[in-house]
C-alpha positions as CSV (number, residue, x, y, z in Angstrom):
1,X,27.4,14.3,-12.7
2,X,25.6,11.0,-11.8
3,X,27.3,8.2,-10.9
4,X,26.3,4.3,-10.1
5,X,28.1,1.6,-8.5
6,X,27.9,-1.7,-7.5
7,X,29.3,-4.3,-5.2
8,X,28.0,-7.5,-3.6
9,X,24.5,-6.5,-2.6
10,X,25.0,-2.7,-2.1
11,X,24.1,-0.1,-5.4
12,X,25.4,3.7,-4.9
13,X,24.1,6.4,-6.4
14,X,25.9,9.6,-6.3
15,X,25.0,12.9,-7.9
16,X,27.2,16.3,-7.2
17,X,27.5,19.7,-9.0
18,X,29.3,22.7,-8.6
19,X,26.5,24.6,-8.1
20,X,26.3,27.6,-5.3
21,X,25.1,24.9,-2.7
22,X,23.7,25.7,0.3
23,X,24.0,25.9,4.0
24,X,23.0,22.6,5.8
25,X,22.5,24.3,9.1
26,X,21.4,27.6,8.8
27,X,17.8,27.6,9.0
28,X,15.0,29.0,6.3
29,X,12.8,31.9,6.9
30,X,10.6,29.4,8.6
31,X,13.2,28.8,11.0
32,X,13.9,25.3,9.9
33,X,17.1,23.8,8.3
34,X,16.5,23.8,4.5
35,X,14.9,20.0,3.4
36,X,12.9,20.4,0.1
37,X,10.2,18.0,-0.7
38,X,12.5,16.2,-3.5
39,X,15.5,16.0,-1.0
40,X,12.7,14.6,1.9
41,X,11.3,12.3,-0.9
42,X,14.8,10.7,-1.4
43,X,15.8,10.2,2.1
44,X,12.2,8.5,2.5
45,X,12.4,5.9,-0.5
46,X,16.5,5.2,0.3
47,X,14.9,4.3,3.7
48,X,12.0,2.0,2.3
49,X,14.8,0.0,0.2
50,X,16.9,-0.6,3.6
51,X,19.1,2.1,2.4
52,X,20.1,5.6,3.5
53,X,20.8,8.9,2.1
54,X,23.9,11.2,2.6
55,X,23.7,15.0,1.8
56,X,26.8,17.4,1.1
57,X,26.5,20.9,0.2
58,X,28.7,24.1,1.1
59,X,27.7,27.4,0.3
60,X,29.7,28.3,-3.0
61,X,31.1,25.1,-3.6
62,X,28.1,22.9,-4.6
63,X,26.4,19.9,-3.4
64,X,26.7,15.9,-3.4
65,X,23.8,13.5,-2.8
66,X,24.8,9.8,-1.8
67,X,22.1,6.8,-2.0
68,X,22.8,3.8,-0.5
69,X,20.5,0.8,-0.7
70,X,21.0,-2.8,0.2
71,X,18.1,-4.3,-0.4
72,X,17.0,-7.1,1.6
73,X,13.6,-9.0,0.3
74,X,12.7,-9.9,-2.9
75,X,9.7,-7.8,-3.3
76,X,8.3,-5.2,-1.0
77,X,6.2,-2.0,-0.9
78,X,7.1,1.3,0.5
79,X,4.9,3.3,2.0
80,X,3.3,4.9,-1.2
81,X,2.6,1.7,-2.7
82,X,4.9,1.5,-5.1
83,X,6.8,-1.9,-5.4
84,X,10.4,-2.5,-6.0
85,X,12.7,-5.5,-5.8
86,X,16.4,-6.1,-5.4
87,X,18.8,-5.8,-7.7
88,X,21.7,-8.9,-7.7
């Protein structure tokens, strides 16, 4: 399920299943916690658009990903050159 809200300046994006999930700290065979490129990759743009990301996920129960952004310039770059502007 996706869903998108807005308010004032702020957009939300949240996205949740009811998957099997996963455990957010036991580590992977590499010892690390578990942080896929596409879950990196999110927390990294939500952060170039002055925004953050939330992650939720419980073994057996599923997972929930929360963006936040509240953009804050008109036009800007991240760090991959792509360009994005606010939304108002």
């Amino acid at each position: 399920v996706v869903r998108v809200r807005s308010g004032g300046r702020a957009i939300e994006i949240e996205i949740w299943d009811n998957g099997k999930g996963f455990s957010l700290t036991e580590p992977t065979g590499d010892g690390d916690p578990p942080a896929g490129l596409g879950l990196t990759t999110i927390r990294e743009r939500a952060h170039a658009l002055n925004g953050e990301m939330k992650l939720q996920s419980t073994p057996g129960a599923g997972t929930t990903v929360l963006v936040r952004l509240e953009p804050h310039s008109p036009t800007r770059r991240d760090s991959s050159g792509l360009q994005s502007r606010t939304i108002s």
